[in-house]
N, C-alpha and C positions, 0 to 999 in steps of 0.2 A: 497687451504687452507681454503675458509672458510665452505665448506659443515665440514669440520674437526672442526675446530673454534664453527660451531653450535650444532655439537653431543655434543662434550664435554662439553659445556657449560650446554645442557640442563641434559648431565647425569652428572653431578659432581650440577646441580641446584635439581636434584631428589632425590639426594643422601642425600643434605643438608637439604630439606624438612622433608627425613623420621628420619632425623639424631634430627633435633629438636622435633618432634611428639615423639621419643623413650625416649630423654634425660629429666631430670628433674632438676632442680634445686636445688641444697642442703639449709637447712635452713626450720625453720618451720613460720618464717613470725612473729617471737615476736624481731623485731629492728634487724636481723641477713643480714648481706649484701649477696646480693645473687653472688655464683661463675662461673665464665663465665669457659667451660667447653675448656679444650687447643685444643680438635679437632676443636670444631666448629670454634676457632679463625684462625685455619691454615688452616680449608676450605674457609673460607672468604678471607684471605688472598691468596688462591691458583684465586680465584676467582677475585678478584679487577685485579688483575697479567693480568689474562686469558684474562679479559675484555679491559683492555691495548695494550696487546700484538695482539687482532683482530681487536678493532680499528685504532694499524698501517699494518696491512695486508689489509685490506678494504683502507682504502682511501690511498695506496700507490696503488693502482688499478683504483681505481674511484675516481679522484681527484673530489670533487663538483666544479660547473660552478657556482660562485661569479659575475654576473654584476657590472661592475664599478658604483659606485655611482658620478660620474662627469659627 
């Protein structure tokens, strides 16, 4: 799973790159609040998810070795 876990990541990470490079902001910057665009909040949101769900496939795999402190 995580060769899977790292495509994805990096292509849904390229995706959201070129997604902010295309997108603009509406508002011309005279006191106008600028509008966050509903894609990019549900790519981020697929994203935080994504980031979650490999960090329990990895370390349900490769538990880290903790030395006792005693």
């Amino acid at each position: 799973m995580i060769p899977i876990y790292l495509i994805v990541a990096g292509a849904v990470g390229i995706v959201t790159n070129c997604c902010n490079c295309g997108f603009k902001y509406t508002g011309s910057g005279d006191g106008e609040e600028k509008q966050i665009n509903p894609l990019q909040a549900v790519v981020q949101l697929f994203l935080s998810a994504w980031f979650i769900c490999g960090s329990v496939w990895i370390y349900e795999l490769h538990r880290p070795h903790l030395p006792s402190l005693l």
